[in-house]
SERO-4910 file (N, C-alpha, C, O; in steps of 0.05 Angstrom, whole numbers):
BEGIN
 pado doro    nc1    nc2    nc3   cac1   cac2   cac3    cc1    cc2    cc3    oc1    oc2    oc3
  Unk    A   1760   2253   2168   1781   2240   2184   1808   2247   2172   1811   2250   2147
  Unk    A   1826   2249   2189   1857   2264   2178   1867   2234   2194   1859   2222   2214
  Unk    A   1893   2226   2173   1908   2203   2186   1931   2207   2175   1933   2204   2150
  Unk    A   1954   2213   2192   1978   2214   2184   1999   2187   2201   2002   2182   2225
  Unk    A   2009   2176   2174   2026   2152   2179   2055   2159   2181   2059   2183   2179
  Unk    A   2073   2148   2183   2106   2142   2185   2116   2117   2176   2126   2103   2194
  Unk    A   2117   2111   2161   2128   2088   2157   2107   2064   2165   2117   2044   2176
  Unk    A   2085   2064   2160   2050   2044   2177   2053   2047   2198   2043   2029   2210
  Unk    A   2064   2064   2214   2055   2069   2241   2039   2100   2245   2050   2121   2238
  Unk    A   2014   2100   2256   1999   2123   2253   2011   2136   2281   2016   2128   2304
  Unk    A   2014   2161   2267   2030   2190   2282   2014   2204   2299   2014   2213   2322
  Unk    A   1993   2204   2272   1967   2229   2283   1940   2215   2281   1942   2202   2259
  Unk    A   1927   2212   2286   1891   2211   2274   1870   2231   2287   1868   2232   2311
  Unk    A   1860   2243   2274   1836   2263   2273   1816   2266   2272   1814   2268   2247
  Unk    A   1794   2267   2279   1760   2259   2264   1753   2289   2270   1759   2300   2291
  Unk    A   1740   2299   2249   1731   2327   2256   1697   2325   2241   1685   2307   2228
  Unk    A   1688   2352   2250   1654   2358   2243   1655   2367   2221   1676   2378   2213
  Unk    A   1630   2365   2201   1637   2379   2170   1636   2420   2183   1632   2437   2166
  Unk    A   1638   2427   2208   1649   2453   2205   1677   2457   2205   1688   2478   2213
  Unk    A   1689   2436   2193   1726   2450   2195   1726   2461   2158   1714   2456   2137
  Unk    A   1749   2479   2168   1745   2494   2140   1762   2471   2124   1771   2450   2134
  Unk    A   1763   2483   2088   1765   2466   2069   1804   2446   2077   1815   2424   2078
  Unk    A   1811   2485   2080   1847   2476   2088   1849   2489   2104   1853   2514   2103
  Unk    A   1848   2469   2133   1853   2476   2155   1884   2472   2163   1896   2452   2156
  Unk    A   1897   2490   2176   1922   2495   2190   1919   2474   2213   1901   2481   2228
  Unk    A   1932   2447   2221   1941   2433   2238   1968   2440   2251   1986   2449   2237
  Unk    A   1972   2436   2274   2004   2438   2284   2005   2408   2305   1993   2407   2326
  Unk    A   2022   2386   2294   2029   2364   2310   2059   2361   2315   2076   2367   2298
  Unk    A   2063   2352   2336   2095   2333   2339   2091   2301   2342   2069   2289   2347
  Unk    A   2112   2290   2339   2120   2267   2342   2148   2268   2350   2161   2289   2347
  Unk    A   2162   2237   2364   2189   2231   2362   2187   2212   2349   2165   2204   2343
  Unk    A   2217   2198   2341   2219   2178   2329   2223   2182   2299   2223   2161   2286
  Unk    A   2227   2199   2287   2222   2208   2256   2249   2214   2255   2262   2227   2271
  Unk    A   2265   2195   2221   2295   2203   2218   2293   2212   2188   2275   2209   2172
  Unk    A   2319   2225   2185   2314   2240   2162   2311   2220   2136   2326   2200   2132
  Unk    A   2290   2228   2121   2293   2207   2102   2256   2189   2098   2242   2180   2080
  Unk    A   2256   2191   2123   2234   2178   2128   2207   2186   2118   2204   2209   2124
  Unk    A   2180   2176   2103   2159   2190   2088   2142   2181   2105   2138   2159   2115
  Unk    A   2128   2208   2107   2103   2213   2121   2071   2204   2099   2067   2215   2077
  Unk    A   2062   2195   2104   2037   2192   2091   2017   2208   2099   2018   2213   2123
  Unk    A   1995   2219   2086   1975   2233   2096   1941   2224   2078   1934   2229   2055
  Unk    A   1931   2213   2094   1898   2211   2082   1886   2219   2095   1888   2220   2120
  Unk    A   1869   2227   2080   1839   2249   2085   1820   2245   2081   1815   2255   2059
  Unk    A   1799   2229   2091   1774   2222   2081   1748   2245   2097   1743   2249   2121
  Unk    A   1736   2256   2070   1718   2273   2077   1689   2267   2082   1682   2244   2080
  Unk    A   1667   2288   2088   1644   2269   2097   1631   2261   2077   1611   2248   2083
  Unk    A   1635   2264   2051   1616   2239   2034   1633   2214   2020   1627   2201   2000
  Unk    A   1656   2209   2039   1671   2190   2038   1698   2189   2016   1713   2171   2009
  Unk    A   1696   2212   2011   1720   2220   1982   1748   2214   1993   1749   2226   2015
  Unk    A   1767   2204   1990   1791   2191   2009   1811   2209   1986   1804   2209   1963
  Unk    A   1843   2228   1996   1857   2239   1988   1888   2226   1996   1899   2222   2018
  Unk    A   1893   2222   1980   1926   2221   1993   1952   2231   1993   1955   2248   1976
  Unk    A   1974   2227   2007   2000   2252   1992   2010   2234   2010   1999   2217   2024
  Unk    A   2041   2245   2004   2061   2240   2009   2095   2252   2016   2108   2262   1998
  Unk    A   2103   2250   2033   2129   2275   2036   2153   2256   2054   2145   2240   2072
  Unk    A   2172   2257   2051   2197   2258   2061   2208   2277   2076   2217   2298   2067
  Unk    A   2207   2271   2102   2227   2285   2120   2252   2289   2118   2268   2271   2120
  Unk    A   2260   2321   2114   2287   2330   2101   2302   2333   2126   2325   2341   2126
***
């Protein structure tokens, strides 16, 4: 599962099959995003391993 937040509001959510490759290329939009603002991203894979990051919109 791919879940990308904004500030606790989810932007994106994803559920994919264990055939997506390791680092898959996504392309999403949203509105509402000001500069400054951090995007969150978790990744939980299929034996439940949970990843997270973090970035600011420049």
């Amino acid at each position: 599962m791919f879940l990308l937040k904004q500030t606790d509001k989810v932007v994106y959510e994803a559920t994919t099959s264990g055939f997506m490759s390791e680092n898959p290329l996504m392309k999403f939009e949203f509105t509402g995003a000001k500069k400054g603002d951090t995007l969150e991203f978790i990744i939980t894979d299929n034996h439940g391993k949970t990843q997270t990051g973090s970035k600011k919109i420049k």
